[in-house]
Kinemage of the C-alpha trace (Angstrom):
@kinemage 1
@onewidth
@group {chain A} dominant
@subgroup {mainchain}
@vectorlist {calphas} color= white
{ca unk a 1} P 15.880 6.402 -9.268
{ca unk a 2} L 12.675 4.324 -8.309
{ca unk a 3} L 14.040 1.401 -10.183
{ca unk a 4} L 15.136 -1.609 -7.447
{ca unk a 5} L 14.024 0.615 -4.459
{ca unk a 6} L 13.203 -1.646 -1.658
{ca unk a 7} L 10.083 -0.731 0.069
{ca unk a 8} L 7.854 -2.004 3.104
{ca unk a 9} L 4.175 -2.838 2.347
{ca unk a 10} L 1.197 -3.488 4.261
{ca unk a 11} L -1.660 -5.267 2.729
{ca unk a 12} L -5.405 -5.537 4.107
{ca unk a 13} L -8.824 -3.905 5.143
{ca unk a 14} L -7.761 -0.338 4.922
{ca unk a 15} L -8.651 1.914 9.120
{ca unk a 16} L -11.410 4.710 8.767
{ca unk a 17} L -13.960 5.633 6.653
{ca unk a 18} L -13.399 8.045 4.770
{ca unk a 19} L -11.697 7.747 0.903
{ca unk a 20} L -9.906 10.588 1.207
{ca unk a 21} L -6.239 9.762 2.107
{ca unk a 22} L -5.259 11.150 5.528
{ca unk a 23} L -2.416 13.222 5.732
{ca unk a 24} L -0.031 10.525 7.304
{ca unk a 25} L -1.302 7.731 4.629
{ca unk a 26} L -4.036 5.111 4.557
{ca unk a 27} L -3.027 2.575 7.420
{ca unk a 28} L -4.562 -0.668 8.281
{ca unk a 29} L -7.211 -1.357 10.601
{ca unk a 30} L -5.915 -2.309 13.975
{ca unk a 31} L -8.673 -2.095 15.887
{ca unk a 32} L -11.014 -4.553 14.713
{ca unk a 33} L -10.529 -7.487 16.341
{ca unk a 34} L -10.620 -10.608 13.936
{ca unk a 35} L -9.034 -8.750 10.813
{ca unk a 36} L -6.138 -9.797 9.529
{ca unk a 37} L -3.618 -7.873 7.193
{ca unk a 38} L 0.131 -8.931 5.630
{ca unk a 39} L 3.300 -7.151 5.884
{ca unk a 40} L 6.551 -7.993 3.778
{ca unk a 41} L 9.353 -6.220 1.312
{ca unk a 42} L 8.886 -5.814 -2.554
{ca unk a 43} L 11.592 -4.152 -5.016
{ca unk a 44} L 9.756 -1.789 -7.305
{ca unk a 45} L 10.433 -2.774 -10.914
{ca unk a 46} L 8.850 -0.042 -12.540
{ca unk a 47} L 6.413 3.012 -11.879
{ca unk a 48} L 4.426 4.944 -14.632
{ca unk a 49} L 2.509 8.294 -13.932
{ca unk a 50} L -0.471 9.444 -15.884
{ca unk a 51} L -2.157 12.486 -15.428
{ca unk a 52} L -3.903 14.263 -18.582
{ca unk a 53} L -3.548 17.422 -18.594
{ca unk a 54} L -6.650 19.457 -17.560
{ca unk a 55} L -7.559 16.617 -15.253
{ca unk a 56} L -7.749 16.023 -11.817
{ca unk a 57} L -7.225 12.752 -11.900
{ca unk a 58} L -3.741 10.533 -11.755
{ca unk a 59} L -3.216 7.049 -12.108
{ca unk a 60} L -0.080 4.998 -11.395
{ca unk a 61} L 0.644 1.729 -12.180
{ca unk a 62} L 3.536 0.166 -10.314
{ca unk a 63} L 5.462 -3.487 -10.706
{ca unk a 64} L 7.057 -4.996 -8.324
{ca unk a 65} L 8.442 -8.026 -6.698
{ca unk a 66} L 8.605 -9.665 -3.280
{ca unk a 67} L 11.983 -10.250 -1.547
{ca unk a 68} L 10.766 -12.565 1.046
{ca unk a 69} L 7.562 -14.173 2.601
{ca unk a 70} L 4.692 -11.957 3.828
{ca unk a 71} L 4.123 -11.864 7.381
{ca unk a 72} L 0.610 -12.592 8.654
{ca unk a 73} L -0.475 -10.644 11.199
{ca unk a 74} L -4.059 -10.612 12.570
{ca unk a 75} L -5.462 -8.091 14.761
{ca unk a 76} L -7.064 -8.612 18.450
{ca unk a 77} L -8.290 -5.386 19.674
């Protein structure tokens, strides 16, 4: 169940270049010196799938709140 699922979530100017998701997940760019991204917890409220059949394409849309503040954390590479 996905409902009230506490998660981790990281915010910001997504690393690479490429749009392709890597295999380990889109992470934030840490070597950039000057960037800054946000950290913190949410609790997922809800998550819907769509994906038509005979496409290629899915879409989720998610809801969700925070538990807490967001943590600011800048980068200096």
């Amino acid at each position: 169940m996905i409902n009230g699922t506490a998660i981790t979530v990281i915010m910001g100017v997504k690393g690479g270049t490429t749009d392709t998701p890597p295999s380990g997940g889109w992470t934030p760019d840490t070597t950039t010196s000057g960037v800054i991204y946000y950290t913190g917890k949410i609790l997922i409220k809800s998550l819907q799938l769509n994906a038509p059949s005979g496409s290629d394409k899915a879409t989720y849309t998610v809801q969700y709140t925070g538990t807490g503040a967001l943590t600011k954390v800048p980068v200096t590479a």
